[in-house]
N, C-alpha and C positions, 0 to 999 in steps of 0.2 A: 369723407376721409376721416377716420378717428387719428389722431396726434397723440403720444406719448413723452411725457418728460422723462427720461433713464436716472437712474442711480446711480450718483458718483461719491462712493465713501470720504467722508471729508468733505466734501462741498456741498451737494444739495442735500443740506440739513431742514427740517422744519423752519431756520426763517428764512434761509433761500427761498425753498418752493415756495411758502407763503408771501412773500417779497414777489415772487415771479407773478404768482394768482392774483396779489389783491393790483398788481399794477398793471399786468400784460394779458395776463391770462390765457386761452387757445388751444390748453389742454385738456381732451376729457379724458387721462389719469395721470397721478404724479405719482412715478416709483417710489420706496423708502429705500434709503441704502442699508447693504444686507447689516441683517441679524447674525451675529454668530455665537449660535447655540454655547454655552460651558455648562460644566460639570454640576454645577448644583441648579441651573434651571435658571436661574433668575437673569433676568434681561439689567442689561448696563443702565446707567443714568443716561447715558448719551440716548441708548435703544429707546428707551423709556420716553422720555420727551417726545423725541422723533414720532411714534405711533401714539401718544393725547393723541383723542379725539380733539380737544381745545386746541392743540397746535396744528391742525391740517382744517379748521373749521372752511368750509365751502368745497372745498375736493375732493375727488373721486382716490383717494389715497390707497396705494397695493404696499404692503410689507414683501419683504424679500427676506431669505432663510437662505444661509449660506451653510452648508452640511454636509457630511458621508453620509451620515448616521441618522437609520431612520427615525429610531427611537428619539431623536435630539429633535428632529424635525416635526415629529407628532407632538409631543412633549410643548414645543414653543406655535405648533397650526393652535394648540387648545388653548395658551395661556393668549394668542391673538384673537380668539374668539371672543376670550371675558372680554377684549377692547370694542369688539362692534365689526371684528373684518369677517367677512366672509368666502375672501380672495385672496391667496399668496401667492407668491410666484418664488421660484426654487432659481438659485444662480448656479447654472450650470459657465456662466464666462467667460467670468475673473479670470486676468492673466499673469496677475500677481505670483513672482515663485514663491514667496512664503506662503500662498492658498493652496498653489498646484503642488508643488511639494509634499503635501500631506493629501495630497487627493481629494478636493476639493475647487470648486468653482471648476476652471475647463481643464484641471486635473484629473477630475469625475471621468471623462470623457474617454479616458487612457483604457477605462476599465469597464467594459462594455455588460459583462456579465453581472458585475459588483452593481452596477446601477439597473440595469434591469430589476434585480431583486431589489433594489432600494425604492423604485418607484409601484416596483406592485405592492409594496406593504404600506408606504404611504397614500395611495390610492384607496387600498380599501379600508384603512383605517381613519385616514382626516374627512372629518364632514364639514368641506369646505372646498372652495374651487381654486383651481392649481394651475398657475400656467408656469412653464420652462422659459428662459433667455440662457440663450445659449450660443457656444460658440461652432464651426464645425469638426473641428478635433484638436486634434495636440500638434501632429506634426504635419499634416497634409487634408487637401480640401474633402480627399474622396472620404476617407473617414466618415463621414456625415453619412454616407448612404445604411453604412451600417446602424450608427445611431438613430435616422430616422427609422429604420423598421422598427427599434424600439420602443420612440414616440409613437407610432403610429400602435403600439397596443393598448392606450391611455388616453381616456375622453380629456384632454390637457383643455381648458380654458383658453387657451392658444399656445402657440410657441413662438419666441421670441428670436428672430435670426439676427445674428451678427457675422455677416461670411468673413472673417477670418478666421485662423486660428490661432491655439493660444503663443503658438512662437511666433507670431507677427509684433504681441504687443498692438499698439497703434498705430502701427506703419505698414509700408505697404498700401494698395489699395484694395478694400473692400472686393469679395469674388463674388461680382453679381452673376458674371456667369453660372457658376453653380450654383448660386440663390434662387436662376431662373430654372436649371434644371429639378432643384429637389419642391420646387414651391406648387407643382402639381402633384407631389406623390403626397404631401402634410393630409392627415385626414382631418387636423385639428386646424382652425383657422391660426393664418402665417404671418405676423408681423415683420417688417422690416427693422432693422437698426445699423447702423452705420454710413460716418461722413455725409451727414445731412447740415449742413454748416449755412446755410442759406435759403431763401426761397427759392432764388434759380436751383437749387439741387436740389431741391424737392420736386420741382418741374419736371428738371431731366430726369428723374425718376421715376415720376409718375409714368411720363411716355416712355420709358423701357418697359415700364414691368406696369400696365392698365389696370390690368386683375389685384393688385395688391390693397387693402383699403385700410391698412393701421400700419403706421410707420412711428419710430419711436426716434428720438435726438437726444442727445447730453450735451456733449463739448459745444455745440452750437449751441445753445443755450447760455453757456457760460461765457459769450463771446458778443451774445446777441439774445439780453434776456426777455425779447418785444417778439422773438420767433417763431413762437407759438401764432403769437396773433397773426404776423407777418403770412406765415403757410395757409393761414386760415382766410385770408384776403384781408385783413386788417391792415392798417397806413402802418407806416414805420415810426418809433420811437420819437419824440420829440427830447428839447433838454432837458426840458423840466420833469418831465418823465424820470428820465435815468436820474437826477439828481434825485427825484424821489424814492427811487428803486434804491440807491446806494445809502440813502438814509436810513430807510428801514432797514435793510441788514446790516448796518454799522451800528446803529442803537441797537437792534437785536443783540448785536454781539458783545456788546459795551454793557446792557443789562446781563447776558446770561453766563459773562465770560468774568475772569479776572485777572488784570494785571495788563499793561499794555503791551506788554509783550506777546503774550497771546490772542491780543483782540487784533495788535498790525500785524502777527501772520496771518491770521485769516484775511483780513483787507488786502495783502499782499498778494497772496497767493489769487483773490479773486481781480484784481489787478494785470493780472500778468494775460488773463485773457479777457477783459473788460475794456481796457483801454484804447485799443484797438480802434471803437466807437464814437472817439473824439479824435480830431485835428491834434497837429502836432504833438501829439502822447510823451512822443520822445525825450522831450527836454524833460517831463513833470516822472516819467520812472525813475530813472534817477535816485531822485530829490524821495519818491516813495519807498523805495528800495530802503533808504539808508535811516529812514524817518525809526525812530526811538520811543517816541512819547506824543499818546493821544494828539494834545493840544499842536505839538507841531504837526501831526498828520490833515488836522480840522483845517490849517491856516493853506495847507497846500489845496485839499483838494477846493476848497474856497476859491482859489486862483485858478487853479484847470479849467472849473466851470463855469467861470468868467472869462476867463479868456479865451475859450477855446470854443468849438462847435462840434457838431454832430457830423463825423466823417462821411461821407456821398462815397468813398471810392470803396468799401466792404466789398 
């Protein structure tokens, strides 16, 4: 079974994943979260870090190209290539309204003919290997049959299923049922993605759907960053572990960030599904929520990890 880490804008940055690899490790590739092409070409400081070679060192690392527009997408397949990649994957499904709005991520989707031509000109023109993650339409599941005949014109590197679609958002659950019907018509080999949140759901997945053999996970990851290995038959997290894990991305953030205000949103935000992992969380959110300044953040989680253990009930 190949295991995938997904791309989540904002969270798994270069020292997440690298936090995730040099501690847990389990995966053999870690998405980048998308690129979004602008007007003069040139990739963001954010973008730019992200795809270092030096920041992704040991990983099978994939860029993501978030776009209409072929030209924007060729334009950033070629400035990925001066990096070392020889694999992109295209976000077909973002459900963000400010993405789909403008037709783009599972926006794209709305528009069947407009992306047809999008993908035969990025095909014959990027010398480089392309897979899709994608969602299965805008407003309804059958949607997908149509776009699969699409994919199915395009040697795609695989395609990336996430059975919702994009008015689900992340709710709802996941339509494996039609995962199972469209996953013999893909000519391009078929990854899974969605609510893979533990090793028992990766189980019960396995035995629904046998034939399937690359599954991809995010949010599980961000809740359970040992998952990877976890799926992979690896033991489960110890504390010292996680205490290790939460140090490298905290110093990560404390080096490449400024101001504590923006190093405890990111703590925060990776908090709100991390905690989960230890024993009574409850009392120390709180206390993390309201935390202002580095140094009082340091003395709290000091105390969570002393005083508390590694949750048994996940």
């Amino acid at each position: 079974m190949k295991l995938y880490m997904a791309p989540l804008e904002g969270i798994t940055g270069w020292i997440f994943r690298s936090a995730v690899h040099e501690c847990f490790g389990g995966f053999d590739k870690y998405f980048v979260p998308f690129i979004r092409p602008n007007q003069m070409g040139h990739l963001s400081a954010r973008e730019k870090k992200d795809i270092l070679p030096e920041n992704n060192k040991g990983m099978y690392a994939i860029p993501q190209i978030l776009t209409n527009k072929s030209e924007d997408f060729i334009r950033t397949a070629e400035k990925l290539k001066e990096y070392g990649y020889d694999e992109i994957n295209l976000n077909l499904g973002c459900p963000s309204r400010t993405v789909v709005t403008k037709g783009r991520g599972a926006g794209f989707l709305a528009r069947p003919d407009e992306l047809d031509a999008f993908l035969c000109e990025i095909m014959e023109k990027c010398d480089v290997r392309i897979s899709v993650k994608t969602r299965l339409g805008v407003e309804e599941p059958e949607e997908f049959y149509r776009i699969m005949d699409i994919y199915n014109k395009y040697p795609f590197e695989e395609v990336i299923i996430h059975p919702r679609v994009q008015k689900d958002f992340y709710k709802n659950r996941p339509n494996r049922e039609v995962f199972g019907d469209i996953l013999p018509l893909s000519r391009s080999p078929v990854c899974y993605n969605g609510d893979i949140f533990t090793r028992e759901d990766h189980v019960r997945f396995a035995e629904m759907h046998p034939g399937v053999e690359r599954v991809m996970t995010g949010r599980g990851v961000l809740a359970d960053p040992a998952l990877g290995r976890e799926i992979q038959g690896g033991r489960d997290p110890d504390k010292e572990e996680l205490r290790r894990f939460h140090d490298i991305v905290y110093e990560g953030y404390c080096r490449e960030m400024s101001g504590d205000r923006t190093i405890l949103y990111k703590m925060k935000e990776l908090w709100t599904y991390l905690s989960s992992m230890l024993t009574d969380h409850g009392k120390y959110a709180k206390k993390i929520r309201k935390c202002e300044r580095c140094t009082a953040y340091e003395k709290i989680i000091d105390r969570f990890f002393e005083e508390e253990e590694i949750s048994r009930s996940r």
